[in-house]
One Martini backbone bead per residue (centre of mass of N, CA, C, O) as a GRO file, in nm:
protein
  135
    1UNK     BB    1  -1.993   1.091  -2.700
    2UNK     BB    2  -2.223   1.129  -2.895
    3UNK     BB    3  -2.174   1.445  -2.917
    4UNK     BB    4  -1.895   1.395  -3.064
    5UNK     BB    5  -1.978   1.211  -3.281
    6UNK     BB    6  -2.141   1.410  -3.449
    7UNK     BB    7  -1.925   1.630  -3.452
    8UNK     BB    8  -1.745   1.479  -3.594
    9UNK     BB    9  -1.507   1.364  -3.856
   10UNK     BB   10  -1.366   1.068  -3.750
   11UNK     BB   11  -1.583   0.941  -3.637
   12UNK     BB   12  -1.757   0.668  -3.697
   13UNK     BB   13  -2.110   0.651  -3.674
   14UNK     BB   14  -2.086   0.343  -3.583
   15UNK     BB   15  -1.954   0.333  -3.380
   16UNK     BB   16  -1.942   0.272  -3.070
   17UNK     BB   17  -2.074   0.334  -2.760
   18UNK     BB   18  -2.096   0.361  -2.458
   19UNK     BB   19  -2.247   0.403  -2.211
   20UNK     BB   20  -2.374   0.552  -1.980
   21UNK     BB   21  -2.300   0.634  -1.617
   22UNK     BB   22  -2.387   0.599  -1.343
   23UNK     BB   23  -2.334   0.698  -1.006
   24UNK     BB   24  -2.564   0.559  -0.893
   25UNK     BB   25  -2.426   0.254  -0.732
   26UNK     BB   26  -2.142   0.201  -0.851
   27UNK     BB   27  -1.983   0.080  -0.552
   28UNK     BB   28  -2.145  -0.213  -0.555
   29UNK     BB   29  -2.089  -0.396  -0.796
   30UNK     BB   30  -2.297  -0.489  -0.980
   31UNK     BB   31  -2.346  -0.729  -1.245
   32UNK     BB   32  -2.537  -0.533  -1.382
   33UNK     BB   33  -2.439  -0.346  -1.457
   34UNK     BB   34  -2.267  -0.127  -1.709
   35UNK     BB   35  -1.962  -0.167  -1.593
   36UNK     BB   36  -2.003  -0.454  -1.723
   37UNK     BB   37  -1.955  -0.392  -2.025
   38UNK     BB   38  -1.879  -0.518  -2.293
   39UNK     BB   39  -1.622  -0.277  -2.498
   40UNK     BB   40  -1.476  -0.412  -2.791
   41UNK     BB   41  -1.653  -0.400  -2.981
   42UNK     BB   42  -1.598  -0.381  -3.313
   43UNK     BB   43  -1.443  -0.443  -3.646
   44UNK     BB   44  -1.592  -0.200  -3.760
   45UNK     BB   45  -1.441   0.020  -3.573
   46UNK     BB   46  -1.192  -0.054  -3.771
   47UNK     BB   47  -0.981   0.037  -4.013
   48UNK     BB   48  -1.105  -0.215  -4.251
   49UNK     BB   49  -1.195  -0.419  -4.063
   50UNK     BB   50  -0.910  -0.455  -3.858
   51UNK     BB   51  -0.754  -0.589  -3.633
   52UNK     BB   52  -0.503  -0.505  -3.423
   53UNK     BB   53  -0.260  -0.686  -3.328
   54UNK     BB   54  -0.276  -0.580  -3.002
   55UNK     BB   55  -0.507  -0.757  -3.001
   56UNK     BB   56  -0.550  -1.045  -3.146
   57UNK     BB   57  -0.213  -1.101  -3.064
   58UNK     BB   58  -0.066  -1.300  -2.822
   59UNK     BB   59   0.227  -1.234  -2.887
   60UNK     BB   60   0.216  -0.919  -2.857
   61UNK     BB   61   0.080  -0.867  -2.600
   62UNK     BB   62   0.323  -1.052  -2.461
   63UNK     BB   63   0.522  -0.811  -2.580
   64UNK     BB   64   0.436  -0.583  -2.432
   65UNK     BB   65   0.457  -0.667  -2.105
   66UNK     BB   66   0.774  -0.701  -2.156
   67UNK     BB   67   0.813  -0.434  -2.236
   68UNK     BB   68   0.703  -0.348  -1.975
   69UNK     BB   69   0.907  -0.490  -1.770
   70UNK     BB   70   1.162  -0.394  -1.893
   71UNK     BB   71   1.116  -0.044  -1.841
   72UNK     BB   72   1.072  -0.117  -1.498
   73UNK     BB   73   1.335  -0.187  -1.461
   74UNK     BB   74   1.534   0.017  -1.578
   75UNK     BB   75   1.437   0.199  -1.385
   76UNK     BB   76   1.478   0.055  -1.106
   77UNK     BB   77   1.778   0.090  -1.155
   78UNK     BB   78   1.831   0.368  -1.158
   79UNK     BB   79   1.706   0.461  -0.874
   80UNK     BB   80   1.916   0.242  -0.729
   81UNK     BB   81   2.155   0.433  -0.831
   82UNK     BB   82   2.064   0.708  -0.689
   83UNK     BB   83   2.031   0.528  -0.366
   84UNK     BB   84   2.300   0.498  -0.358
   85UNK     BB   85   2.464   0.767  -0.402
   86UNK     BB   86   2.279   0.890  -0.161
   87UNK     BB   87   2.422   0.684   0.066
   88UNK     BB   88   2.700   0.734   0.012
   89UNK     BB   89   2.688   1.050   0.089
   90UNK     BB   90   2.566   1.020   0.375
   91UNK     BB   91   2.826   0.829   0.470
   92UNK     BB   92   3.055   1.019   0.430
   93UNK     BB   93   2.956   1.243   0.601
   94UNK     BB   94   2.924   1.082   0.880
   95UNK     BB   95   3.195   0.962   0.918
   96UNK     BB   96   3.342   1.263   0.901
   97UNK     BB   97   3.209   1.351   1.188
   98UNK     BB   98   3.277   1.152   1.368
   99UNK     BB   99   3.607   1.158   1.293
  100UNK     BB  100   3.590   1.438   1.428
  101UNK     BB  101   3.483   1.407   1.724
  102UNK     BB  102   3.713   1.212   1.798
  103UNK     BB  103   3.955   1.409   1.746
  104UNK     BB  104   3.806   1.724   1.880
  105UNK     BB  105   3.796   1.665   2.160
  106UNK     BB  106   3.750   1.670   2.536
  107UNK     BB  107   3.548   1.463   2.573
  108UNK     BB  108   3.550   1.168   2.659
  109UNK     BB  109   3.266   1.030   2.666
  110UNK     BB  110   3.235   1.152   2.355
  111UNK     BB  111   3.471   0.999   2.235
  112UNK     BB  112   3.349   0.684   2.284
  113UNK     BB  113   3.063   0.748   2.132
  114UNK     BB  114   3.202   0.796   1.866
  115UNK     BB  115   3.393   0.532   1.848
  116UNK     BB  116   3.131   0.329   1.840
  117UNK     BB  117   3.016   0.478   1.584
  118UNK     BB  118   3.262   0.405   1.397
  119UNK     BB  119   3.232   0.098   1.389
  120UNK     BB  120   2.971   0.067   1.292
  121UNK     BB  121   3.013   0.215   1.031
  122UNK     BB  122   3.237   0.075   0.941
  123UNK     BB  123   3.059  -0.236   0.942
  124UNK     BB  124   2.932  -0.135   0.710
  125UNK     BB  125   3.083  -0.100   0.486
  126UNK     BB  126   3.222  -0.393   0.503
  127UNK     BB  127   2.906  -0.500   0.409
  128UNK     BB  128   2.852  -0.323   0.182
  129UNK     BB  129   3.116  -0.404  -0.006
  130UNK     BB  130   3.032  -0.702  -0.024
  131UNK     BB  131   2.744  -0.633  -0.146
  132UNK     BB  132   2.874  -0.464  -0.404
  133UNK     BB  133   3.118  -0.644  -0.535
  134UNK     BB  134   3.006  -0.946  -0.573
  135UNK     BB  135   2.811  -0.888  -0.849
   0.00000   0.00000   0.00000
């Protein structure tokens, strides 16, 4: 990184650099390592010296939180509008093949259990049902 801002005409030559971290011993996890080393900079290190809201303003902050916990609940909603549909999907070719197979068997033993298969089945239905349309 230092090599990086020697070179650049972006990075302010003040700005911080955190240490390099060396691999060995990385994973002792010991607290006098560099990796636990506060890298929050200076006020110096930003545009203007002034630190932007997201950072200094704990009410910005816990905007972020919010809103990015309101984002990954809307995927989640999406998600499970999906495995709902693949579900309904997968229970309707199911039971067209179970109620095909109790109508044209010639196998009395395998057509009762097509059709306690078939009962299994109905009594899911009208469980999904009731907890799909109560909400």
């Amino acid at each position: 990184m230092v090599e990086y801002r020697r070179r650049s005409k972006i990075i302010s030559r003040d700005a911080y650099i955190p240490p390099m971290l060396s691999k060995e011993g990385l994973y002792r996890l010991d607290v006098d390592q560099d990796i636990w080393e506060d890298t929050r900079g200076d006020v110096t290190d930003f545009p203007d010296g002034v630190l932007p809201p997201w950072l200094a303003d704990a009410s910005i902050k816990q905007g972020i939180c919010t809103m990015q916990e309101i984002i990954n609940c809307k995927e989640e909603l999406e998600w499970c509008k999906v495995e709902h549909s693949n579900l309904w999907t997968w229970f309707s070719k199911e039971y067209t093949a179970v109620e095909r197979l109790v109508d044209f068997t010639q196998n009395d033993d395998v057509s009762f259990f097509a059709l306690v298969r078939l009962h299994q089945l109905y009594n899911w239905l009208v469980t999904w049902r009731k907890k799909s349309f109560s909400h």
